[in-house]
C-alpha positions, 0 to 999 in steps of 0.5 A, spaced: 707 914 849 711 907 849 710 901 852 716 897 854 715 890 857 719 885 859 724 889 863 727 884 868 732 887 874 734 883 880 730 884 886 734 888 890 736 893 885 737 900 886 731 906 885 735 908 880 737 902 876 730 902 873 731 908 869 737 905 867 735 899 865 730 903 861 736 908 857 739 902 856 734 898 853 732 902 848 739 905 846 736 913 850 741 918 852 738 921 859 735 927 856 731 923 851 727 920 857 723 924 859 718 920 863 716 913 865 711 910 870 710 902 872 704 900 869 706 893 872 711 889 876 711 882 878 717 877 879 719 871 877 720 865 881 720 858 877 723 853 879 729 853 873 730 861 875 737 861 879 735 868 883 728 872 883 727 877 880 722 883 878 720 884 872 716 890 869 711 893 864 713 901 864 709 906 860 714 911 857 715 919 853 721 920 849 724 927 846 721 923 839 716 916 841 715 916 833 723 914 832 724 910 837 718 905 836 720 905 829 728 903 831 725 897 835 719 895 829 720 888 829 721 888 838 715 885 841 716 889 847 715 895 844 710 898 842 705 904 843 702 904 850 694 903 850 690 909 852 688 906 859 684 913 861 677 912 862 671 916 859 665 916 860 659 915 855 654 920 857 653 926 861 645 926 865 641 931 862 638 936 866 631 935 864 632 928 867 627 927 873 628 919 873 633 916 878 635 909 877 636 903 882 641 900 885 639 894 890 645 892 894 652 895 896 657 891 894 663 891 890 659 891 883 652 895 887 658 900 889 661 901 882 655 901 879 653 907 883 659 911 883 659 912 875 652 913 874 653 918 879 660 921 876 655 922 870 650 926 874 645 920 874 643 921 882 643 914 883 638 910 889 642 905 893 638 900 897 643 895 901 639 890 906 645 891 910 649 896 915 654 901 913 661 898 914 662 900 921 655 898 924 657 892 920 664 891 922 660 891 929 655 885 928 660 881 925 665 881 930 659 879 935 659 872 932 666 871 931 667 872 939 660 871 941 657 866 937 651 872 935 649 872 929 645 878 925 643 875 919 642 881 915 649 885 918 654 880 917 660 878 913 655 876 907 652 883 908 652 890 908 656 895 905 662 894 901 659 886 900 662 879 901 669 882 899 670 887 904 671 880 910 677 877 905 684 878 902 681 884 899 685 882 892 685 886 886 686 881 880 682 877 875 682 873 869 676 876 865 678 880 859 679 888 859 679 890 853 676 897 856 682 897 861 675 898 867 679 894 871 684 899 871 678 905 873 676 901 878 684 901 882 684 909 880 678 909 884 680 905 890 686 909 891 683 916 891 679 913 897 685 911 900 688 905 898 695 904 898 698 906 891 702 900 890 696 896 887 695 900 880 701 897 877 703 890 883 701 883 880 697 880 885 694 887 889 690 887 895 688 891 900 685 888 906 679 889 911 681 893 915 683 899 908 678 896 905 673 899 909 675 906 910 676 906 903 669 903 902 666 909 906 670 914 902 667 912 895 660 912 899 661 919 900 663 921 893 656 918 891 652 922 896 656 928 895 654 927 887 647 927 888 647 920 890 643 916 895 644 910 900 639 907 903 641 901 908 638 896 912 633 897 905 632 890 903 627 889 896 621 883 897 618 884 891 618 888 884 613 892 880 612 889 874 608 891 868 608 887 862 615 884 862 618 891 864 620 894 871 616 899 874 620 899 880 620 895 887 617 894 894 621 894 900 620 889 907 617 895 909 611 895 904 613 901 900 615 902 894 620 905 890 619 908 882 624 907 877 624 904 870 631 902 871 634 897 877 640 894 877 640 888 881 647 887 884 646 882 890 651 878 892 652 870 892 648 869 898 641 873 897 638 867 897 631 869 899 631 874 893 633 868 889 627 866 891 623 871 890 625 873 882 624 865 880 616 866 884 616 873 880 618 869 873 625 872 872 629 868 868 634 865 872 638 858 871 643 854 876 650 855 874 656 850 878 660 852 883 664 848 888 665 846 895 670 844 899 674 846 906 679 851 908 685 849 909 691 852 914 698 851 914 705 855 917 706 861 913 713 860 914 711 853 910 708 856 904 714 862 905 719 856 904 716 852 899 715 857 894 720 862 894 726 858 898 732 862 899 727 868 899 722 867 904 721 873 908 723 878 904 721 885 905 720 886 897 716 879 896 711 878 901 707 872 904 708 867 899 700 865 896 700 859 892 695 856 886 694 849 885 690 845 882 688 836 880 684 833 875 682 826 879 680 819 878 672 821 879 672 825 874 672 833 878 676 837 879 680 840 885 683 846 886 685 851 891 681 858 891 680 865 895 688 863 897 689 868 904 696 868 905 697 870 913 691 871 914 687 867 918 679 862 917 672 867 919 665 865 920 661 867 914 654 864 914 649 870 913 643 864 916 641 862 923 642 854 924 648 854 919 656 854 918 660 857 912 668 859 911 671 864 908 678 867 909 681 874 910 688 877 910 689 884 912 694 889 908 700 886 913 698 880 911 702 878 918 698 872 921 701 865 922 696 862 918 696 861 911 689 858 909 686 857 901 679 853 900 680 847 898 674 845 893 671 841 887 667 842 882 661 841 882 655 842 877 647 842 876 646 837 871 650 831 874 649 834 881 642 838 883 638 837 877 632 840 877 629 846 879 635 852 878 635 853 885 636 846 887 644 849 888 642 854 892 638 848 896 644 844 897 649 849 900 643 849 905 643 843 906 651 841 907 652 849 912 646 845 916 651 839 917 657 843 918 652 847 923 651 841 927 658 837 926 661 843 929 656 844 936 650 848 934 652 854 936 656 857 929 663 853 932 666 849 925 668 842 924 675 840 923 680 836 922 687 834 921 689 832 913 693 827 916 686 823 919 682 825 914 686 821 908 685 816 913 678 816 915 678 817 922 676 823 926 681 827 930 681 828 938 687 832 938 690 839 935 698 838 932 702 845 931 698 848 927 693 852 930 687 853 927 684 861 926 677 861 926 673 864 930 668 863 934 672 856 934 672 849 931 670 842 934 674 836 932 670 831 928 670 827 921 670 831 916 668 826 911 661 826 914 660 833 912 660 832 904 658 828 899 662 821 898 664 825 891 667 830 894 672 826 899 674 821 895 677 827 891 680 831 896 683 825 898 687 824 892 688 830 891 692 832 897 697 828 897 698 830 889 699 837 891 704 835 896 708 833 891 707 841 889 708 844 895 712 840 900 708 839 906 702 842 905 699 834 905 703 834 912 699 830 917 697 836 922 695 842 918 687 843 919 681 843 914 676 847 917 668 845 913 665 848 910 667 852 903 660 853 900 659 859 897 664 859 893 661 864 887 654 863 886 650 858 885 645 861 879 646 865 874 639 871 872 641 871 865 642 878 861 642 879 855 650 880 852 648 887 848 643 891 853 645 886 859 638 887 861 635 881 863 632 876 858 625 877 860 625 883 864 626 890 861 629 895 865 632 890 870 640 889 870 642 883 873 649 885 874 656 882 879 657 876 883 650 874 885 647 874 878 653 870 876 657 874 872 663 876 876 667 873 881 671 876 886 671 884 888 675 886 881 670 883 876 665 884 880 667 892 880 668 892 873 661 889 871 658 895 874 661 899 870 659 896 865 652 895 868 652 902 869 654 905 862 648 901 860 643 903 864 646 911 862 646 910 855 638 906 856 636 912 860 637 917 855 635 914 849 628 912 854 628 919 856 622 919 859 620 924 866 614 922 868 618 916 869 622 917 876 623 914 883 620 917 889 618 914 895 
């Protein structure tokens, strides 16, 4: 198999142009091609390119692979394509009677139980949330009710914090394994639009992402899998610096000396818990911010010109980023195009933003969070959950700014840059529901933070022409980013540093970010916990209730 990278063809080619351009490429007469498939396709669009155009990855067979990559040796955009496939490291024995444990369901609790499954593990999934249609249910109770169920919302519940966002499928962590690509696979054979194995930015969307989500639940059930909701863990058993196990809300306990902890980054009072019980947890950075909204039309415009609106290219997304006077960094983050600002607090009494696109991304709005780097030795020093204090803090301001009854604070940039509060709306309407409540929003975050937007709004319209304009809408507050503390592990085992048998794992634990990455440490996690399982083969050890 030979990987072809590179290939450039303008937007609107033919079907047929691809295999084309292919022949041509490599000097192939037609029946010595014999297959190709599109690893990736991605388009160009810098400003110094006179048109747009795609260019793709292709793996390739040939009547004779050996020949041809020996003609194109010195080509750097030839070569033998990777083994992308993925293999798993161990199979379960029969004679194994211990379960392992999988607490939460979100992207990385999901991969984690879905490969410990595959290779005959029978994994135990306790989510302290609902399933994805009693959650979607509770959810759209606060965005057009103002009710909040603290443990079903878009923070909890399966499928995670990333089944309520754009549902994007990219990440920069390294992937030498090709996980990533498993975790694609995976998706598509639950439903998920083929696209996304070989487009650049792919993403699904809520609506898709929760069918799919529940289709991956069964494929667990159906391997000997179980998925316990509304199972939320209080405590752990532990047993000289080894896990034994864990102890439900409801006061009974489950049995396992292998338990991967995959909580999401806002499973504050299990932080809480595993710091009393002397888990090793430090505080990590994070960011804050606010959601920013603009006319899609606008960003269309602004990064793709003469393009904007075509079919093939989408809703244009942008990433920008500012270094400023004070020292922090500014940048865009979770960039939603055409989609619209949710409520994704998980706690009564406080308000916090996320954004989300469907599949269609066919809103209006185009909204990012706008947010500045903060971390724990400058800013919450102290104990390590003195960031989670923090964000605690600033969503109980946002919740009062906004009204108290789960509306948000808002304001136009034009007056934030001027430091006055705003009284009316422009064109921009925002999209967040329940509602927003116009305010001054410099009384939302630390002066830190202001001074820094301030300085860098204006630089990013120099970047993206009127994305400082006097009437988009920044919506408060961005809080929960990524998570605030980090349970260590260690980089060989990826146990926990003083827990034996406890796998901190994903986004909460501080080891992913995003549904991508998340879903690759799972795996990871759970090749780990297999491969521990049968060199600890030990029956007396299994979970039962």
């Amino acid at each position: 198999m030979i990987r072809l990278t590179e290939l450039s063809l303008p937007l609107d080619h033919p079907e047929a142009a691809l295999r084309q351009a292919i022949l041509q490429r490599l000097s192939l007469a037609d029946d010595q091609l014999l297959d190709f498939t599109v690893f990736k396709r991605s388009y160009d669009a810098r400003k110094k390119s006179t048109e747009i155009t795609f260019v793709y990855i292709i793996d390739l067979q040939t009547t004779d692979d050996d020949a041809v990559l020996a003609r194109f040796a010195n080509d750097s955009h030839v070569k033998p394509a990777p083994d992308t496939h993925y293999y798993p490291v161990a199979v379960a024995p029969a004679e194994l009677t211990e379960r392992p444990v999988v607490i939460g369901f979100g992207p990385c609790g999901l991969f984690a139980a879905l490969i410990l499954a595959q290779m005959g593990f029978k994994p135990i999934v306790l989510e302290r949330g609902r399933n994805v249609r009693q959650r979607t249910q509770d959810t759209w109770a606060l965005w057009r009710k103002h009710v909040l169920t603290p443990e079903s919302n878009v923070q909890f519940g399966e499928g995670g914090a990333g089944l309520f966002s754009d549902g994007k499928l990219y990440s920069q962590v390294k992937d030498p394994k090709f996980y990533g690509r498993k975790v694609m696979q995976e998706f598509v054979k639950a439903g998920a639009p083929e696209e996304i194995l070989y487009v650049s930015k792919p993403h699904i969307g809520t609506f898709r992402l929760t069918s799919v989500v529940a289709k991956m639940r069964a494929e667990i059930i159906a391997l000997g899998g179980e998925i316990r909701f509304d199972s939320k863990v209080s405590d752990l058993l532990l047993d000289d610096g080894e896990i034994r196990g864990v102890v439900l809300e409801d006061g009974s306990e489950l049995h396992s000396r292998h338990v991967v902890l995959a909580l999401g980054h806002s499973a504050r009072d299990t932080f809480r818990m595993l710091h009393a019980r002397q888990v090793h947890i430090e505080a990590k950075p994070f960011a804050i911010g606010f959601r920013i909204e603009h006319p899609q039309s606008m960003i269309d415009k602004a990064r793709l010109g003469k393009y904007a609106g075509h079919e093939e290219l989408g809703a244009a997304d942008y990433k920008l980023i500012h270094h400023a006077k004070n020292g922090r960094a500014v940048y865009s983050f979770c960039m939603c195009p055409g989609g619209q600002v949710v409520a994704a607090t998980s706690e009564e009494g406080r308000v916090v933003t996320n954004g989300m696109s469907q599949y269609s991304r066919q809103e209006r709005n185009a909204n990012a969070g706008i947010v500045v780097g903060i971390n724990p030795e400058q800013d919450f020093p102290g104990s390590p959950l003195a960031g989670v204090e923090l964000q605690e803090r600033l969503e109980e301001i946002a919740f009062k700014l906004g009204g108290e009854d789960y509306s948000a604070p808002a304001q136009l940039v034009g007056d934030f840059l001027r430091d006055q509060p705003s009284t009316a709306l422009g064109q921009v309407e925002p999209s967040y529901q329940p509602g927003v409540k116009l305010c001054n929003l410099a009384d939302a975050l630390p002066d830190y933070v202001i001074e820094a937007m301030r300085e860098a709004l204006p630089a990013f319209g120099k970047k993206i022409r009127g994305f400082d304009r006097d009437d988009a809408v920044l919506t408060g507050i961005e809080s929960r980013t990524s998570s605030p503390v980090r349970i260590t592990r260690d980089p060989q085992t990826l146990q926990s540093l003083n827990v034996r048998g406890l796998y901190p794992a994903g986004e909460g634990a501080g080891y992913a970010g995003g549904i991508l990455s998340a879903g690759i440490d799972g795996i990871k996690v759970a090749e780990a916990v297999a491969l521990d399982m049968l060199q600890q083969l030990q029956p007396q050890g299994s979970a039962q209730s």
